[in-house]
Residue, then its C-alpha position, 0 to 999 in steps of 0.5 A: x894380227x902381230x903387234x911390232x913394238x920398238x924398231x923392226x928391220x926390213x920394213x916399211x910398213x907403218x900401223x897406228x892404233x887409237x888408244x881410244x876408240x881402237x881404230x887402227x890404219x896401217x900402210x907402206x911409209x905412213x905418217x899419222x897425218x895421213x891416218x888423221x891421227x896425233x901421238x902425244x908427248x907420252x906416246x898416246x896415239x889417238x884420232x883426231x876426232x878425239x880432240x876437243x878445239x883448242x886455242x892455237x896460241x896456248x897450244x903453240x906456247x905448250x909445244x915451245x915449253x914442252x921443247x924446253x923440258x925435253x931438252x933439259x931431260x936430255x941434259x941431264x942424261x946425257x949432257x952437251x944440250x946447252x945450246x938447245x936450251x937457250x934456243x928453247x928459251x929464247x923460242x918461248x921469249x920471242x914467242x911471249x913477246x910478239x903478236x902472231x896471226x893464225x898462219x904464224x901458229x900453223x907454222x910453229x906447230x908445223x916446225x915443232x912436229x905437233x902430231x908426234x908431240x901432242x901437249x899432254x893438257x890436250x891428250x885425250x888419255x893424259x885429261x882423262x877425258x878418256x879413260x883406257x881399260x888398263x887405266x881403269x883395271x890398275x885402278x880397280x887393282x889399287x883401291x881393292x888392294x889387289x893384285x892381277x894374280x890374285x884377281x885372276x885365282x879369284x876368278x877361277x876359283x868362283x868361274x867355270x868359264x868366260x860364259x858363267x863369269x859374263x853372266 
């Protein structure tokens, strides 16, 4: 199977992973909606089922705040986002300042697109309440003190074959 990564010409195929479970779905012109997935604000991507509940308010006021980041992230790169940070602002005010029902979250969660900025506090892979490989690999490499080559020569060096290292 190719894995694509960053924009790819002449194609309309999109295919989603679950960095947690590894369950991938694939198809013309999907969302990941249609595969019941999220993308978190650090690209984590992962199925719904790897939510626990979450309170919608607290929710909602995350993805204003996180609105708020990325726009001032983008000021200082690149300038001209003032207005984008007052309306943030303003967002997140109005938001503390008025008592919505369940349908007025739905709609600000709809709005700001939460499926392709998840919260971090709610990412399954940013809580840590799963934990990747690679996660767990750098881990490992950083408290023996270690680097990849010198687990790899390591290896080698006590291993004939996969087979014997499984043993």
């Amino acid at each position: 199977m190719k894995i694509r990564n960053g924009f790819v010409s002449n194609s309309s195929s999109s295919s989603f992973i679950c960095d947690v479970c590894g369950h991938n779905e694939s198809g013309y012109d999907i969302s990941l909606e249609d595969c019941e997935m999220y993308e978190c604000v650090h690209g984590h991507v992962f199925c719904e089922d790897h939510v626990e509940d979450f309170d919608k308010k607290e929710f909602c006021l995350e993805l204003l705040k996180n609105n708020l980041t990325q726009y001032q992230e983008y000021q200082k790169l690149y300038g001209g986002y003032e207005k984008h940070i007052e309306n943030a602002e303003k967002s997140i005010d109005d938001f503390n300042n008025n008592d919505y029902d369940d349908n007025d979250y739905d709609d600000i969660m709809e709005k700001n697109e939460y499926r392709y900025s998840f919260p971090e506090k709610y990412c399954p892979i940013c809580n840590l309440s799963s934990i990747r490989d690679v996660d767990a690999l750098n881990y490992l490499l950083k408290i023996t003190n270690k680097t990849k080559d010198e687990i790899d020569i390591e290896i080698r060096e006590k291993y004939n074959s996969l087979q014997d290292l499984n043993k």
